[in-house]
Phi, psi and omega in degrees: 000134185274164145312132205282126196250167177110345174258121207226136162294139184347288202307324181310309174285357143299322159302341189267338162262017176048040160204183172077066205296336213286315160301306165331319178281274200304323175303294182302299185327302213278308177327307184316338196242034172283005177271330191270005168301305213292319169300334193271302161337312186281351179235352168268323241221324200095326196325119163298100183230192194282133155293122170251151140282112201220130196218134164311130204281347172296300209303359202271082200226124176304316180273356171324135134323306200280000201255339166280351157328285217286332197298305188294324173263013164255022174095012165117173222256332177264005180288153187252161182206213206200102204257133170226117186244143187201134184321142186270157174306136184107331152244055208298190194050351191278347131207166162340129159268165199243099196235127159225135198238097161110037143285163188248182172319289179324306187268349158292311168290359167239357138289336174320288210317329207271358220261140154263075188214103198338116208258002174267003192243357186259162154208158211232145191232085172313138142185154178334153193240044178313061169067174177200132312311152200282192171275301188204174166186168203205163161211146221209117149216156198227144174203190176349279202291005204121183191242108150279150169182175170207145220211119188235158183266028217200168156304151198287303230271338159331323177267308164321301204232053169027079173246143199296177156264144177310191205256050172159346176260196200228153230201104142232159173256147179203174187208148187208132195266132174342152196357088177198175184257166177301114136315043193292138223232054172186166169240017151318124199247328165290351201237316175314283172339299196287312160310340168297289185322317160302288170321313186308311208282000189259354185293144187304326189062036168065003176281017190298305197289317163286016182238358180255317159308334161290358192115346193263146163304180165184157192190120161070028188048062170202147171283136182279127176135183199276130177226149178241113180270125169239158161212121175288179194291330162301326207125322184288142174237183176179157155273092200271344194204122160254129169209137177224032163293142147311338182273337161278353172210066178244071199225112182284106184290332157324286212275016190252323187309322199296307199274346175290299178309350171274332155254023163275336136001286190262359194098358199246112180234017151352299174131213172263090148359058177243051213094021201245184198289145186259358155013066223046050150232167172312108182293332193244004159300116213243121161203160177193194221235123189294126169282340206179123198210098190268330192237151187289324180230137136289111179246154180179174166268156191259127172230111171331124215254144190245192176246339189278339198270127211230299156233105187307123177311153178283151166063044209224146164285129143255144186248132173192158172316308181223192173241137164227167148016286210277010236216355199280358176261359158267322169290356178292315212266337182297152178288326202194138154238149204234141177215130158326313180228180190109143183240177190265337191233037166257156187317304203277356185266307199296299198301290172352283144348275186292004181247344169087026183240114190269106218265127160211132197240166170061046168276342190059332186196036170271348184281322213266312202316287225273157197236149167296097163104001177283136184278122197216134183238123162257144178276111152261025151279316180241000168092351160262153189255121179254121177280121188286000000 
């Protein structure tokens, strides 16, 4: 399996907006030590997470003692594994970082050869590989005001890096308010089950005053923050991400609960609204999930997002399936972006929210709906769009 490419990390799309050097800088520093949070969770709590390694990437010579070391406890030279290379703290920006997935020692290291990246200035972050597509993922945050997450029968960047869902799988969102029980947005009874499940595995164990002397929060008997979830098709599992950064979490969970109860409301158990079938709903009826909101309506004409489009017209919505990277000098420019797919805590919702572009995602069906110039008003209370 190659690098997946087109999934691009949180800081990548911070960098790529050619601001904020100071977060940015602090967002790597921080990433970098997410192995020693999740060990520390694993040894107070249990959390189950990936054995990782982590090596300066000049260390990385196949014939080395210590890199056969790390080859023999990670279970031998044909085991596939999961390569993450990234600027060591102190050189945040200096390229991309790079994930590669379902490589062997080997075939990583002849992946080495190819890469153009000061290798005195890297470190390569070993871990486990389940497969693709995985048994389940989830992105899951929690604080003060409550509990948010989405949770796919699928691979992680479905949720991440706002991608549909396939054809046959399944997709939910829940929520859950302080002392109260989880809301799941759905009558999936496998997909209700494994959000329990999951949450359970987030739980304090009663351990909150040693885990708030180390530093850590905790609210409703959960550690407070943004977590990434992985489970292969056995069953083995992990937590791949802990973060309480603002950039992973600038997100008002009131107002997402606020808006999840509206479509418990309303009926809509769709799921999490990243794509999935729209099946026995109204096709022209347009609504999705606020990301990010400065005015109670947005008004504007619709511009269509094209493989041809080179620059957005002024004072225009964009409309597209999804968001990526390259999409980021037309969400800059826009009155508004409107998106097929996408969750509330996927990467194009977090940069949006921190760039102030006010945003609504998981419409399913606003690229097909919506017409090239239609004058369109959005509600950014409740996320529907009417063409005037």
């Amino acid at each position: 399996m190659e690098l997946q490419q087109g999934f691009t990390s949180i800081i990548n799309w911070l960098a790529k907006t050619k601001e904020h050097d100071d977060v940015i800088a602090d967002a790597i520093a921080y990433d970098n030590k997410k192995a020693e949070r999740l060990t520390f969770l694993n040894k107070t709590i249990g959390l189950p997470i990936n054995k990782t390694h982590v090596l300066p990437l000049s260390s990385f010579d196949i014939n080395s003692k210590d890199l056969s070391s790390v080859i023999e406890d990670r279970g031998g030279e044909n085991i596939q594994h999961a390569f993450r290379v990234a600027p060591m703290e102190g050189f945040a920006n200096i390229f991309d970082i790079q994930k590669h997935y379902g490589l062997t020692f080997n075939e990583f290291s002849d992946k080495l050869k190819t890469l153009e990246i000061p290798l005195d200035k890297a470190e390569v972050r070993i871990t486990n590989f389940r497969g693709s597509p995985l048994g389940f993922s989830a992105v899951i945050l929690i604080t003060k005001d409550g509990i948010i997450g989405e949770v796919v029968d699928d691979d992680l960047y479905v949720l991440t890096y706002m991608d549909s869902v396939k054809e046959g799988k399944s997709a939910v969102s829940f929520f859950k308010e302080p002392n109260s029980p989880v809301v799941v947005l759905s009558k999936n009874e496998v997909m209700v089950a494994k959000v329990n499940e999951i949450l359970n595995k987030l739980s304090t164990n009663g351990k909150d005053a040693e885990l708030n002397e180390a530093g850590y929060e905790t609210s409703d008997g959960y550690v407070i923050g943004y977590y990434e979830y992985v489970e292969g098709k056995n069953g083995d599992s992990a937590f791949t991400d802990m973060n309480t950064k603002r950039i992973s979490n600038n997100i008002s969970v009131k107002d997402a609960i606020l808006q999840f109860k509206r479509k418990v409301e309303g009926g809509d158990e769709v799921g999490v609204d990243v794509g999935g079938s729209t099946t026995g709903r109204d096709q022209s009826r347009i609504q999705g999930l606020v990301v990010y909101k400065k005015d109670l309506k947005v008004e504007g004409r619709v511009c269509l997002f094209r493989d041809d489009l080179v620059e957005l017209p002024e004072n225009v919505i964009f409309v597209s399936p999804m968001t990526t990277v390259d999409h980021l000098p037309f969400m800059k420019k826009a009155l508004a972006v409107v998106t097929d797919f996408g969750g509330l805590m996927s990467h194009p919702a977090i940069i949006s929210r921190e760039l102030q572009i006010p945003t609504v995602v998981g419409t399913r069906n606003a690229s097909k709906v919506l017409k090239e110039g239609d004058m369109i008003v959005i509600d950014m209370e409740s996320g529907v769009i009417e063409i005037l």
